[in-house]
C-alpha positions as CSV (number, residue, x, y, z in Angstrom):
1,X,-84.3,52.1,59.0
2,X,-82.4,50.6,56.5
3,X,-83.7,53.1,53.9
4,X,-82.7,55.8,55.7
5,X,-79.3,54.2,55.9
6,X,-79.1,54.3,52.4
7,X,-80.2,57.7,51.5
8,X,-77.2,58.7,54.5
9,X,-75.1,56.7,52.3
10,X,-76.1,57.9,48.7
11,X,-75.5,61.0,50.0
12,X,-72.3,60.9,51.4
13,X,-71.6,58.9,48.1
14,X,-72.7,61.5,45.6
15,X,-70.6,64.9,47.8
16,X,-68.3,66.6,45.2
17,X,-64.7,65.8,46.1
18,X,-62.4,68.3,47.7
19,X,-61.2,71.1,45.2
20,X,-57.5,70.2,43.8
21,X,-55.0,72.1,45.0
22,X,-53.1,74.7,42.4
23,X,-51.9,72.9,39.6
24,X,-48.1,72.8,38.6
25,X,-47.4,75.1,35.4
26,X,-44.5,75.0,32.9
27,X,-42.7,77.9,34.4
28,X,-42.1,75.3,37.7
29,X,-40.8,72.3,35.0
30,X,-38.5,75.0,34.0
31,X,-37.5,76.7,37.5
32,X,-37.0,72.8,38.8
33,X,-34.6,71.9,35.4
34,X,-33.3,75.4,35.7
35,X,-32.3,74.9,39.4
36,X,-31.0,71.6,38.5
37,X,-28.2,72.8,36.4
38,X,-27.9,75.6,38.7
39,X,-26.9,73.2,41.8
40,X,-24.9,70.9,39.4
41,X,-22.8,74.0,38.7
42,X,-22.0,74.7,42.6
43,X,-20.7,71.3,42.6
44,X,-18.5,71.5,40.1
45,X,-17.1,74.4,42.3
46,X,-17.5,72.8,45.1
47,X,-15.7,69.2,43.8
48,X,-12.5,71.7,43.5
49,X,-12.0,73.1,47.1
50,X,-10.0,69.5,48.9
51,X,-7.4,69.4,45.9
52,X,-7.3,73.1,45.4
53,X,-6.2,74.2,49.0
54,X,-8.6,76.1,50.6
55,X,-8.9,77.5,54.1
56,X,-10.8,75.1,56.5
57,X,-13.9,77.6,56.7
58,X,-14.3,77.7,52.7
59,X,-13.5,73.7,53.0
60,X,-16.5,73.2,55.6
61,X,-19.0,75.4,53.1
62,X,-18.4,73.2,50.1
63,X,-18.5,70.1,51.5
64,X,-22.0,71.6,52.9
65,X,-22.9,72.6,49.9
66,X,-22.2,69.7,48.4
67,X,-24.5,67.1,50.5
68,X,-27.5,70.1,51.0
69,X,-27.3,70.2,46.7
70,X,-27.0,66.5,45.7
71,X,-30.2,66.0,47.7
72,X,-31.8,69.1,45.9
73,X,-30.7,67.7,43.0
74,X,-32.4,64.5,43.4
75,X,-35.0,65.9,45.1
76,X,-35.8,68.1,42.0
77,X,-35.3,65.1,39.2
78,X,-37.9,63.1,41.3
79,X,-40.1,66.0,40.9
80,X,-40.1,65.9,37.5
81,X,-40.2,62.2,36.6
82,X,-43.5,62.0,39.0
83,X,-44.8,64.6,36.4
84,X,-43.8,62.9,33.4
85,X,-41.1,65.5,32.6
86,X,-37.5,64.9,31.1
87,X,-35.2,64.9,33.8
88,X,-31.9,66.2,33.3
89,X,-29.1,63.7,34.6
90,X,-26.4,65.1,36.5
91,X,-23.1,63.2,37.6
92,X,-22.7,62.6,41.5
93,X,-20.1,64.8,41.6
94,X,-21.6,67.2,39.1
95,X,-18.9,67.2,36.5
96,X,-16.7,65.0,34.5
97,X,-13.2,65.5,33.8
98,X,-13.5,69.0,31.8
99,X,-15.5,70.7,34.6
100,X,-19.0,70.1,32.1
101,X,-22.1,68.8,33.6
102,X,-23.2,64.9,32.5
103,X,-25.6,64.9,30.1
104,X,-26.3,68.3,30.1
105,X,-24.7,70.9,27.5
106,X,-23.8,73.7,29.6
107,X,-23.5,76.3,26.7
108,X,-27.6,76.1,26.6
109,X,-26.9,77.0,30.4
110,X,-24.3,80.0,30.0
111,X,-26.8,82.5,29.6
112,X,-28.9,81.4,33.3
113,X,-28.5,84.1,35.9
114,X,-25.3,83.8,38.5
115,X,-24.1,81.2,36.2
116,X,-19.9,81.0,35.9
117,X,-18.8,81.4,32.7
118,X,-16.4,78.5,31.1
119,X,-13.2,81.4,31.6
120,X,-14.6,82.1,35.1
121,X,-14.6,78.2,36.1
122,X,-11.1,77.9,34.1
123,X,-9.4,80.5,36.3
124,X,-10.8,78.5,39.4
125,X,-9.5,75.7,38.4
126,X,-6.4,76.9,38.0
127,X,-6.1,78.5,41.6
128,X,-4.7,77.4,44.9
129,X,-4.8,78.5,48.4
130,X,-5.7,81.8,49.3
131,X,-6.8,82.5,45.1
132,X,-8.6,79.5,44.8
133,X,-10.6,81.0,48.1
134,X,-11.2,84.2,46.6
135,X,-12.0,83.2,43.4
136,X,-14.7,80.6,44.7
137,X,-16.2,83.0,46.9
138,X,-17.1,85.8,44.7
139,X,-18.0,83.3,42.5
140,X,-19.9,81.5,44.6
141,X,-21.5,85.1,45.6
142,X,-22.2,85.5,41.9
143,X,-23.8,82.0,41.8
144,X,-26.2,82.4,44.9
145,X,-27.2,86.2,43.4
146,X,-28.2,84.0,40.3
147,X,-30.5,81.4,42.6
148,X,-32.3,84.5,43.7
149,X,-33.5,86.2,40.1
150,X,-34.1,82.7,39.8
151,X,-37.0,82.6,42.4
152,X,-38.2,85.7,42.0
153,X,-38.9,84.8,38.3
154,X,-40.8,81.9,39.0
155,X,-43.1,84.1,41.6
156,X,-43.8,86.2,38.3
157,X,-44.4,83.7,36.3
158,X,-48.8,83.7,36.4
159,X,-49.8,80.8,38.6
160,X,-46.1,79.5,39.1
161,X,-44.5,78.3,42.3
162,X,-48.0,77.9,43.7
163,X,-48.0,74.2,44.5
164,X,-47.1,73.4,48.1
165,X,-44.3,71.9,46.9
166,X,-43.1,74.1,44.6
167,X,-43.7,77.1,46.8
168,X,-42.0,75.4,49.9
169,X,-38.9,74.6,48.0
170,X,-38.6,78.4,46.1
171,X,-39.0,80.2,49.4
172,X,-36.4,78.0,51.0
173,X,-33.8,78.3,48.4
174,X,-34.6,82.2,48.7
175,X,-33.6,82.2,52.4
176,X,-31.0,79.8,52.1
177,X,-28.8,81.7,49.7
178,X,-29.5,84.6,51.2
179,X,-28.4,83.6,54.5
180,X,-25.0,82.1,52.5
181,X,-24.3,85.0,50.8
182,X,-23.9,86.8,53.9
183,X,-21.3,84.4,55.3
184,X,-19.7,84.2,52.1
185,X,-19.5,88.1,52.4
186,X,-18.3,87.7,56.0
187,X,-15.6,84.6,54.8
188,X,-14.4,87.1,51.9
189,X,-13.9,90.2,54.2
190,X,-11.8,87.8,56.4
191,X,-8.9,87.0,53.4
192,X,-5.7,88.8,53.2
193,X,-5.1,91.9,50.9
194,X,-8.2,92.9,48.6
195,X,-7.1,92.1,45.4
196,X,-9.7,89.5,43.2
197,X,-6.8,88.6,41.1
């Protein structure tokens, strides 16, 4: 008996393990830093809305905006340092005094789809009330449009986005910002006059 014991046991012993599941590629260390700078962006915006006057709906968006990407944000950095990839550091707030990004070089950054450029965030800055609303809505808009060619340049990327974790996260920023843009849309139809300026 004890022989067939072993041979039960040598050959439970000896079974291949489980296949692996898909393996992360370079094109998700890039989406992941990529959305990183993307979300510290959207804070920056974000950061201005209390001191800037805006309407109590646009108020509500950025503070949610605010909490949903700071835990992205960490989320995502964690990611990477788990993987033994440079982590791009980001300030709570997701800016310092000029409206850059800590640590990060924005310039390199400019060229990332739905990304404000230094003039856009400028005029921002410099607007209040039902401007300041405006201005971060469409921009906003423009920002969320950006998230989107993000994903869907990841899910043509060969063999990218395929990790459960990877492809959860992708698929959820998809149909988050879509949902967003369409009650940013519905926020911006709701604004006085028509003009963007």
């Amino acid at each position: 008996m004890a022989t067939v014991g072993s041979t039960n046991l040598t050959a439970q012993t000896s079974a291949p393990p489980a296949p692996a599941g898909p393996a992360w590629t370079a094109a998700d260390v890039q989406f992941m830093r990529g959305m990183i700078a993307h979300h510290a962006q959207a804070l920056v915006m974000a950061a201005m809305a209390s001191s800037h006057g805006a309407n109590p709906q646009v108020l509500l968006f950025c503070k949610k905006i605010t909490i949903s990407q700071r835990d992205e944000i960490t989320m995502m950095q964690d990611w990477l340092k788990e993987r033994g990839q440079a982590v791009p550091v980001v300030a709570a707030d997701g800016h310092d005094h000029d409206h850059g990004i800590t640590g990060m070089d924005m310039s390199a950054h400019a060229s990332m789809p739905g990304m404000l450029t230094e003039d856009q965030l400028e005029a921002l800055a410099h607007a209040r009330g039902e401007r300041f609303d405006r201005l971060f809505l469409t921009g906003m808009i423009q920002h969320h449009e950006g998230a989107l060619t993000m994903v869907a340049k990841l899910f043509d990327s060969p063999g990218a986005g395929q990790t459960p974790e990877i492809f959860g996260y992708a698929t959820g920023v998809d149909a988050d910002q879509r949902a967003e843009i369409e009650r940013m849309q519905g926020m911006l139809s709701t604004l006085p006059g028509r003009s963007s300026k």
